[in-house]
Structure formats: structure tokens, C-alpha cells
N, CA and C atoms as a LAMMPS dump frame, in Angstrom:
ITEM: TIMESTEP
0
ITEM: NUMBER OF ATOMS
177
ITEM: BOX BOUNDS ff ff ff
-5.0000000000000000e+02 5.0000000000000000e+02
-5.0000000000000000e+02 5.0000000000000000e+02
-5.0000000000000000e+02 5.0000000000000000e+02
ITEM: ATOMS id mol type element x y z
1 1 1 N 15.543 3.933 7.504
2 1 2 C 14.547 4.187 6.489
3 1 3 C 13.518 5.173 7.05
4 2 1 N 13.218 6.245 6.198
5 2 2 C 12.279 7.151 6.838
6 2 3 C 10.607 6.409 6.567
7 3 1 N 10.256 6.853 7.381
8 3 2 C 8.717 6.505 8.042
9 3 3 C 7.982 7.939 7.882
10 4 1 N 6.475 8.119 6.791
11 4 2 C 5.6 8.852 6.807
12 4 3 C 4.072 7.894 7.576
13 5 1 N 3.849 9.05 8.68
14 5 2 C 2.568 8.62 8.779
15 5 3 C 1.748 9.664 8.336
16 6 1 N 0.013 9.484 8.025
17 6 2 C -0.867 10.285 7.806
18 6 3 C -1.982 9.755 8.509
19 7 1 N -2.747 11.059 9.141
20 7 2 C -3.691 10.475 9.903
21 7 3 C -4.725 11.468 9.658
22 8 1 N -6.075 11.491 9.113
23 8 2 C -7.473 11.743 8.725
24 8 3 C -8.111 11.463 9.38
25 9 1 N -9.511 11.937 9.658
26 9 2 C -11.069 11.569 9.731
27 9 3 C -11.747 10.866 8.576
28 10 1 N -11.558 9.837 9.133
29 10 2 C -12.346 8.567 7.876
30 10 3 C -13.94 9.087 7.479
31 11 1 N -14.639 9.827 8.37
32 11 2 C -15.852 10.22 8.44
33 11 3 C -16.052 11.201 6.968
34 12 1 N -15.066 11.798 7.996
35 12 2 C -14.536 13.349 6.717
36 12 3 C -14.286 13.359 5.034
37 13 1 N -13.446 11.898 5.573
38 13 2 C -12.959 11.736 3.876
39 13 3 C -13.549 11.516 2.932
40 14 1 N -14.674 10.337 3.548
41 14 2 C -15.618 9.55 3.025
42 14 3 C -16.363 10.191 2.363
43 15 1 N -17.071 11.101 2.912
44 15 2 C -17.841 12.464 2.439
45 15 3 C -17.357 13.325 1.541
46 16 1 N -16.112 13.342 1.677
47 16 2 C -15.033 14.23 0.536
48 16 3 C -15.267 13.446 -0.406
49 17 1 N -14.974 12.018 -0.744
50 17 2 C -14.409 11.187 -1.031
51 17 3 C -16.604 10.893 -2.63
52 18 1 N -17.367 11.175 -1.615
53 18 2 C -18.784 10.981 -2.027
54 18 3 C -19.128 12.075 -2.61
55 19 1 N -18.781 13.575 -2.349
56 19 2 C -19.091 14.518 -3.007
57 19 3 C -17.922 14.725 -4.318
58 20 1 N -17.472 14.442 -4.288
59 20 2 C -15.992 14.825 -5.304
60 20 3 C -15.614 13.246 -6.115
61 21 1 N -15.95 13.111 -6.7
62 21 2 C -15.831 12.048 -7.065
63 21 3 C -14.167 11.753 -7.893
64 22 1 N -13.436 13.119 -8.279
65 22 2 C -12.105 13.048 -8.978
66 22 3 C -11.363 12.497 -7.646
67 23 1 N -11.87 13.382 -6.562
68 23 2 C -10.626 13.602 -4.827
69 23 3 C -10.838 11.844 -4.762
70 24 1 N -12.176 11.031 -4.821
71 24 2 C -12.155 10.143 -4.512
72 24 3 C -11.451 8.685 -5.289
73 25 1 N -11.284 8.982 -6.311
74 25 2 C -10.715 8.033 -6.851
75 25 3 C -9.023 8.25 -6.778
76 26 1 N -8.838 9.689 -6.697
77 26 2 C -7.437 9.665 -6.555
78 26 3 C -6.626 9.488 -5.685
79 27 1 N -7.439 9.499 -4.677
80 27 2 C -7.316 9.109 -3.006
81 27 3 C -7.297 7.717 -2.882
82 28 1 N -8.086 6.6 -3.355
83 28 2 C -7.889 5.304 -3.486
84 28 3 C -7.381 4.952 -4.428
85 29 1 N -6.589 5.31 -5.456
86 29 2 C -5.3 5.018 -6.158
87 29 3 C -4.284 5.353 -5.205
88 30 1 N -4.202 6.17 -4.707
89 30 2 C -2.981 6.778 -3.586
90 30 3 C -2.704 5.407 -2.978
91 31 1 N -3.692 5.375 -2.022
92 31 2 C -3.726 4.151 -0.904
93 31 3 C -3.883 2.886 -1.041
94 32 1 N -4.086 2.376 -2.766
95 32 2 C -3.717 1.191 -3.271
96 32 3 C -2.459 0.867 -3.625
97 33 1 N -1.623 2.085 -3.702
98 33 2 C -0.418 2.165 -4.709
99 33 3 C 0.109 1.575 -2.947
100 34 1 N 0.261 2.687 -1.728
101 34 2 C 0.562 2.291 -0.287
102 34 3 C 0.262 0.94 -0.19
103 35 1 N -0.567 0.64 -0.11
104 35 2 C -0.564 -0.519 0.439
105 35 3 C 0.074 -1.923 -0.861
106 36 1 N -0.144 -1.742 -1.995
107 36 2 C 0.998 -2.564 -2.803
108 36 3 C 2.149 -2.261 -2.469
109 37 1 N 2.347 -1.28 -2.058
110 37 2 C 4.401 -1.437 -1.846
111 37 3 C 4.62 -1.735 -0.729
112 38 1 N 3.61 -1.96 0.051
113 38 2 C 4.18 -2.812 1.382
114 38 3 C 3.888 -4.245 1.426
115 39 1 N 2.698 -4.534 0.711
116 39 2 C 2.914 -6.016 0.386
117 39 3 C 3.781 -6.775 -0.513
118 40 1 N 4.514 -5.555 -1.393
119 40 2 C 5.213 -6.396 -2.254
120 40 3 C 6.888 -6.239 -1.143
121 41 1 N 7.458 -5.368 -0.646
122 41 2 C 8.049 -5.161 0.715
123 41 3 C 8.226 -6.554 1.632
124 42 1 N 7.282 -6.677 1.904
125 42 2 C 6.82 -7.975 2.616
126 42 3 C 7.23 -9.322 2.066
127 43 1 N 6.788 -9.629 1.018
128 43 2 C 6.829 -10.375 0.281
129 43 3 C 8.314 -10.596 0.137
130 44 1 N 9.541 -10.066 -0.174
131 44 2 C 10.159 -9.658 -0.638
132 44 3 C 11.232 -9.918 0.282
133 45 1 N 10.837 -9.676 1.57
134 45 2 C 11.738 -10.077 3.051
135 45 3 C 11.146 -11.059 3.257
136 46 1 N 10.306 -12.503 3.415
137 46 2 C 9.647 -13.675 3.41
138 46 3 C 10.504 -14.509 2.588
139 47 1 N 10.664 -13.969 1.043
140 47 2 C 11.496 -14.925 0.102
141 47 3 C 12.609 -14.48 0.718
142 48 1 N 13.049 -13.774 1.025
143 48 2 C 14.639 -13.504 1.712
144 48 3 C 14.87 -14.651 2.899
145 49 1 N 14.023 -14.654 3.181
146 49 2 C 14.104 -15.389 4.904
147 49 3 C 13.929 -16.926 4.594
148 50 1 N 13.074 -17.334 3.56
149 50 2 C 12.192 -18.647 4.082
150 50 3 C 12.456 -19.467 2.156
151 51 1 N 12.87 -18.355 1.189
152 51 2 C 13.307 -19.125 0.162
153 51 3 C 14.454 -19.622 -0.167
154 52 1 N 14.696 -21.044 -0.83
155 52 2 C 15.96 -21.938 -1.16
156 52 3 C 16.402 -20.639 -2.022
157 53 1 N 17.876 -20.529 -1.56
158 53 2 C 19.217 -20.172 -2.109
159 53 3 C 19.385 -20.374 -3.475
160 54 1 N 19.543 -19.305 -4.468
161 54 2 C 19.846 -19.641 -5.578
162 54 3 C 18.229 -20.535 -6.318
163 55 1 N 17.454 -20.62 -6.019
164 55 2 C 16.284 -21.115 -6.471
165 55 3 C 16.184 -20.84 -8.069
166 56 1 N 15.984 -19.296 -8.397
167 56 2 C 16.107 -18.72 -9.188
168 56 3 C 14.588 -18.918 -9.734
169 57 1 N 13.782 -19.212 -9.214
170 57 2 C 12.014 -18.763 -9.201
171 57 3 C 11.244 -18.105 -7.838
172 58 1 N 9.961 -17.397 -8.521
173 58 2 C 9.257 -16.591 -7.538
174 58 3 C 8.523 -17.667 -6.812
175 59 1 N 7.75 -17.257 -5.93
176 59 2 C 6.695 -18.366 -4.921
177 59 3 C 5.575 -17.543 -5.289
């Protein structure tokens, strides 16, 4: 599975992020959307591992 990293100045952004108010919201939609698909990811290999067989409900 390919792997993107990205790496910023949090300082930088923040400021981007305070003057620009479009850059800033679209930037934390970005990195909400990231970080939901790795918790749902997660989630996802947990019920794989640790849920009854055939259950046929979520936890």
C-alpha cells in the first residue's frame, strides 16, 4: 500500500490558515477527511481481529 507523507511549518500554516480564511477551512476539511479514513481503517482491522464471526452487527 502506498504511503504519502506531508510535512509543514505548523507556525506557517497557522498564519496562512488566520489570514485566508477560504486556505483555512479547506485545509481542515483536508485533514479531517485524513484523519477519518484512518480511524475508520482502524476500526475496521479491530472488528477483523477481535469481532465474533458472522456476527452480522457493527460495535
Amino acid at each position: 500500500m502506498p504511503v504519502r507523507a506531508h510535512e509543514f511549518d505548523a507556525l506557517r500554516a497557522r498564519a496562512l490558515m488566520e489570514a485566508d480564511c477560504g486556505f483555512g477551512s479547506t485545509l481542515g476539511h483536508w485533514v479531517g477527511q485524513v484523519l477519518a479514513h484512518r480511524l475508520q481503517a482502524a476500526r475496521f482491522r479491530l472488528l477483523d481481529l477481535h469481532a465474533h464471526y458472522g456476527s452480522g452487527r457493527y460495535l
